[in-house]
Structures are given as structure tokens and as C-alpha cells.
N, C-alpha and C positions, 0 to 999 in steps of 0.2 A: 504494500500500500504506500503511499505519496501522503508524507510528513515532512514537518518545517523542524530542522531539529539542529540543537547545537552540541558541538566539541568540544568547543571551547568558549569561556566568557570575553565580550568583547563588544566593538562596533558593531552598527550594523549587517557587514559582511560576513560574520560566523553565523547569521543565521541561512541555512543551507535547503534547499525543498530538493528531497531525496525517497531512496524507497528503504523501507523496514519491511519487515516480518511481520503480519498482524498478529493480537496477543490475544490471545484465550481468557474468560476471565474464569474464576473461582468461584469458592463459595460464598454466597451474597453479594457476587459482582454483577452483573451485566455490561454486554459489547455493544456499546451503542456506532453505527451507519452517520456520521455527523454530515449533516447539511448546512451549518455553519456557529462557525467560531466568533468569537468576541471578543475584542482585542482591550488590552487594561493598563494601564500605568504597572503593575506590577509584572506585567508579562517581561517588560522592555529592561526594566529592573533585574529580575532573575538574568535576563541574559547579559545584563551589564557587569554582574558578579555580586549583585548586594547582594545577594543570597547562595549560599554557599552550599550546592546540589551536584548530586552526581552527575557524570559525564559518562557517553555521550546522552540528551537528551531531547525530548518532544518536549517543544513552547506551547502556551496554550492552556486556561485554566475555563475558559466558560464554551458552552457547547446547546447543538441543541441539535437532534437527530432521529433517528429509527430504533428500538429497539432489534439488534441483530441476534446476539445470542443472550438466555440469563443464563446466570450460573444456576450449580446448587443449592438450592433451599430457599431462592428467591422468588418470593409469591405474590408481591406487588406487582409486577412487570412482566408483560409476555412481549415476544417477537412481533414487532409492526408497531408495538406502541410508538408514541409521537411523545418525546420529552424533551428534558432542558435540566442543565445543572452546573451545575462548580465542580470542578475535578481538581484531584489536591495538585499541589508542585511536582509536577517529573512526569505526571501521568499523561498529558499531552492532548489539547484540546485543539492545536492545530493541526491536526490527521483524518485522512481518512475514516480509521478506526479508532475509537479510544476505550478505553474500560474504567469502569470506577464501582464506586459501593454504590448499592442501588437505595444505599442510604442518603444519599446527596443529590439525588434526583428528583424529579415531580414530573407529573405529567404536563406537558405544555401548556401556555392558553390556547383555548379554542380559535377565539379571535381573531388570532394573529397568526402572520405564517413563522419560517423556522428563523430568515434573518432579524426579525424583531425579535423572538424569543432570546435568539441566541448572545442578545445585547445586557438580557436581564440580569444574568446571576450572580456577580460578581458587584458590580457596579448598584443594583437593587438589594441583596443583601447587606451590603455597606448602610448604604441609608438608613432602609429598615432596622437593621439591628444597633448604628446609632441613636437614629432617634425615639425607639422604642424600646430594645431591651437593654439598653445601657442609661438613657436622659431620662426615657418613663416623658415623652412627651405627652400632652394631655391636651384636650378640645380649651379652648379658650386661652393657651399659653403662646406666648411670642418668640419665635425662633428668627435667628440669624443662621444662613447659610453662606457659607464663603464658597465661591469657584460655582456658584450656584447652575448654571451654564454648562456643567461640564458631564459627563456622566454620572458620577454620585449626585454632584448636584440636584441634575435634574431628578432621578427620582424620589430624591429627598423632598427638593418643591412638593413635590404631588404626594407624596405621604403625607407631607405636615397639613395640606392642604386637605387630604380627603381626611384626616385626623379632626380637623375643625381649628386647626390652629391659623395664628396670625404669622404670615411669613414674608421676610425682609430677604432681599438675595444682594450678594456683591460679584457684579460681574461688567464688562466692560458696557458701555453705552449702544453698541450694536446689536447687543442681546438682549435689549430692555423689555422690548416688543413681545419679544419671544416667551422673554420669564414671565410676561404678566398674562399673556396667555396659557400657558400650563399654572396657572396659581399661584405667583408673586403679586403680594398686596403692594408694595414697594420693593423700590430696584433702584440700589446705591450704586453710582459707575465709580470703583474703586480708584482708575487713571485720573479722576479730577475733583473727588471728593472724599472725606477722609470721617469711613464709616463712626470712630469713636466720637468725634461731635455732632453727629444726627441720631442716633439712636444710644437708646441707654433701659440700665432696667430689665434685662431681658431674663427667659426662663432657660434658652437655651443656646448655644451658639454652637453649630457643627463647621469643624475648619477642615477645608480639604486643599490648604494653599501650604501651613508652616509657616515657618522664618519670622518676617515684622509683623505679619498678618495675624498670626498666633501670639505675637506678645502684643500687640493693640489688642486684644481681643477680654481680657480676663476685665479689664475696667469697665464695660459696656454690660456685666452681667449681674443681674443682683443678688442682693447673700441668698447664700445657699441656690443659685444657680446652676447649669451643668453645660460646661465643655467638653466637646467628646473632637479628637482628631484624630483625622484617618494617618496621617504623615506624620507624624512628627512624635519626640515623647514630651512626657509632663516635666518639665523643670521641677525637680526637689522641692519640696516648702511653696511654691507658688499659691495652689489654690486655697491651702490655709493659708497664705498670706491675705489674698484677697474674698475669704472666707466664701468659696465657692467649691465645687468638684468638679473634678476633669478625670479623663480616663482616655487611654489609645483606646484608639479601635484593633482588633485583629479578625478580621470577616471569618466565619465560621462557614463553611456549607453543611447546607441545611434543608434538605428537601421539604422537610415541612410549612420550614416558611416559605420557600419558593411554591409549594401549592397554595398558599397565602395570598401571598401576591398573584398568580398567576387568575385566583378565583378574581381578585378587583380588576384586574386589565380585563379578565370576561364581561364585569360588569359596568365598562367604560369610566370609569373611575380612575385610570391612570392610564399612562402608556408608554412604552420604550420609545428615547429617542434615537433613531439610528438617521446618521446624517453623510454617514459614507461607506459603499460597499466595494471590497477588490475582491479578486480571487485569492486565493492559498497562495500560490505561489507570487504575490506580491508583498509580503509578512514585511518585506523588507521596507516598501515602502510604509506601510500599515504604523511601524514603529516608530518611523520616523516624523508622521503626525504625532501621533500621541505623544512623544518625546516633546515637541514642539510647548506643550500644554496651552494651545489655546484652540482648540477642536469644540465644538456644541454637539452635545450627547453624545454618540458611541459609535467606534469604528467595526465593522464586522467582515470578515473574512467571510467571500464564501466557497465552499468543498465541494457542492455535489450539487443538484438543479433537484430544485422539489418534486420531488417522487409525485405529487396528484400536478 
């Protein structure tokens, strides 16, 4: 089978579109047919060397495809099924084939076809799990979103938003339109205006930027507030300084919440944003947007041509 796979960590020219072996799965795996890939900030990462994974490997953590084979003992999932999920580091979401626990999968939305699916899980997990099971965001509370625009972003907007909550986004002035149409009440252009004197008081701020953006950030929230950031870690003493909580994020895959989510994109309640699609064998260029960071919602790879 034809995967995007690296040797070595590096630029973008160690990522390689070559053939393997396809891989069998086990007990409580399933071989899922991928019809396309989801390209992440964290993808481009691994192959940069922040993360420190065996060689040689398949890039690639979100998918969305056919059920091809289940393993043993796997009772959720039969062959032909239509799913989506997060597959850990190493297992290779840019492939042909890939395999993973039939625990980190869900069944697709209906909805949608397999390149919008295949934008969700990674990037939707993120959200979801900051600002629900880490902030405990709640109907009638005020969220600040950084990078709002961007793939967490975006369906961070639209959680807080179908949440009931009040949502502020910082993202460039060309995106304003945009976020106030997916559910930004307000939209601070970061380039020319400097979010910590327009808004204050807040119940939550999800930062998906780092650096100044994260230390401007703990003064705009009120006591006992909640920072949650996807990048970056907590400074020591900070948020008892500023008598607040913060936490990293580390995304979990999670089939259950992705049948979660995947139930509200049924019920038009939210949606992926995919705003550019290549084939596999362009991974290379693929990274080199997302490297870039200033892409609106989510880049996807695609593998195979939709089977219906």
C-alpha cells in the first residue's frame, strides 16, 4: 500500500510517499480503507523531531475511512462500516491502510462525507475536551478563544457557541466575517488591537497561539477562572499568582466523544471547517501550510475517491 512515511526527522523532504506492507490488526483493532487524512500542527511536529518516535514511520494521526478488517473480539464494528478517529503517534493516518483500537473510533457523521469527517478528530477533540472536560465551560459563561480561525479554533467557536456560551475570538481582521458567522459574538483583530484592554473578567480563555499571547492572557480572566493551552506549558506559580487555573491540554482519542460530536454535526449544530484539499502524495506541500500557521480551519489529505 502507498504511505507518507518518515526515516528520518527533519525538513520537509524526509517526508517520503512510498509502499509498505499493509498491517493486520489484533485483538480489539480494526483495519480501516482510509479515504482521507487530516492534516495537524502536531503531524509536522513529530516529523520535525519534537517528539521523539521510532523510525522508520507513517505520519498521520486523524482518518476517516471503511471499515476493512476487525480484529478479534471486536463487536462494535463490522466491515463496510463508514468511520472516523484519532490514531495514536506511529500508527499512520496518512496510508492507505491504517489500524488502530476500535476504541478511538466512532462511527462517522451521516451528514457529511469522509473529507469533512476526516478534519474532525484531532482538531474537534482538542476543543471539546478543553473546553468541556478540562474549563467545565457552562451556558451563560464568556470564553476567549485565541487563533480562533484556525482548526481548534474553529470548533471551539461552535462548541462554546452551541454550549450557550458568550464567545470572543482573536484572529486576524480577514477572518472576522467568517468567525461571526460560525458563532463569534465578537472578533478582536489581534494585528491592531491588543485583546487585554477590550475585554476582561472572563470565565475562560482557550490559547492555541503560546508565547506573548499566553502571558497577556492570565490578567483578562477573573478569580478563579480557567486557562486551558493547547501549546504551550503553565509557568510555575503563575495561576496562583493570578488566582486562576490553567492546565495543558494533551488530546486524548476518544471514540466516544467523537460519537458526540459527530451526533451534533448530524444535527446541524456545528461543522468541520475544511478549507483545502490535496492528494497523499502532496503531504509535503500539506505541511508546509500548516507550518505556515495562518491557514482557516483544516487541511485534508485525500487517499482514495468515495466509494458511493
Amino acid at each position: 500500500m502507498k504511505a507518507i512515511r518518515i526515516h528520518e526527522f527533519g525538513e520537509l523532504n524526509v517526508l517520503k510517499y512510498e509502499d509498505i506492507p499493509e498491517s493486520q490488526p489484533g485483538p480489539g483493532e480494526i483495519r480501516i480503507k482510509v479515504i482521507a487524512a487530516g492534516v495537524n500542527p502536531v503531524d509536522w511536529k513529530i516529523r520535525s523531531g519534537y517528539m521523539e518516535l521510532p523510525l522508520p514511520m507513517t505520519v498521520g494521526s486523524d482518518v476517516a475511512g471503511v471499515v476493512d478488517v476487525a480484529g478479534q473480539g471486536v463487536k462494535s464494528f463490522q466491515p463496510g462500516d463508514e468511520v472516523f478517529g484519532k490514531v495514536s503517534p506511529g500508527q499512520g493516518g496518512y496510508a492507505e491502510y491504517t489500524v488502530v483500537n476500535s476504541a478511538q473510533i466512532a462511527q462517522k457523521p451521516k451528514s457529511i462525507g469522509f473529507i469533512e469527517s476526516a478534519a474532525i478528530p484531532t482538531a474537534g477533540l482538542a476543543a471539546w475536551q478543553s473546553l468541556f472536560d478540562i474549563a467545565g465551560l457552562e451556558r451563560g459563561q464568556t470564553v476567549l478563544i485565541h487563533g480562533a480561525a484556525g482548526g481548534v479554533g474553529s470548533f471551539a467557536v461552535q462548541f462554546a457557541k452551541w454550549k450557550g456560551a458568550y464567545v470572543i475570538g482573536t484572529a486576524s481582521s480577514t477572518n472576522a466575517e467568517f468567525l461571526k458567522s460560525i458563532g463569534c459574538d465578537e472578533v478582536i483583530d489581534y494585528k491592531n488591537q491588543q485583546f487585554e484592554y477590550i475585554v476582561g473578567n472572563l470565565d475562560v480563555v482557550l490559547d492555541t497561539i503560546g508565547g506573548d499571547t499566553l502571558e497577556r492572557s492570565w490578567g483578562v480572566l477573573k478569580p478563579g477562572g480557567f486557562l486551558v493551552t493547547t501549546v504551550a506549558s503553565i509557568p510555575d506559580g503563575t495561576p496562583q499568582k493570578h488566582g486562576v487555573r490553567a492546565e495543558r491540554l494533551m488530546t486524548q482519542a476518544d471514540g466516544k466523544e467523537l460519537a458526540q460530536i459527530a451526533a451534533i454535526i448530524d444535527e446541524q449544530k456545528i461543522k468541520p471547517i475544511v478549507t483545502t484539499v490535496l492528494p497523499l502524495a502532496d503531504a509535503q506541500k500539506a505541511h508546509e501550510m500548516s507550518e505556515s500557521g495562518h491557514t482557516r480551519g483544516k487541511i485534508v489529505l485525500r487517499v482514495a475517491e468515495d466509494p458511493k
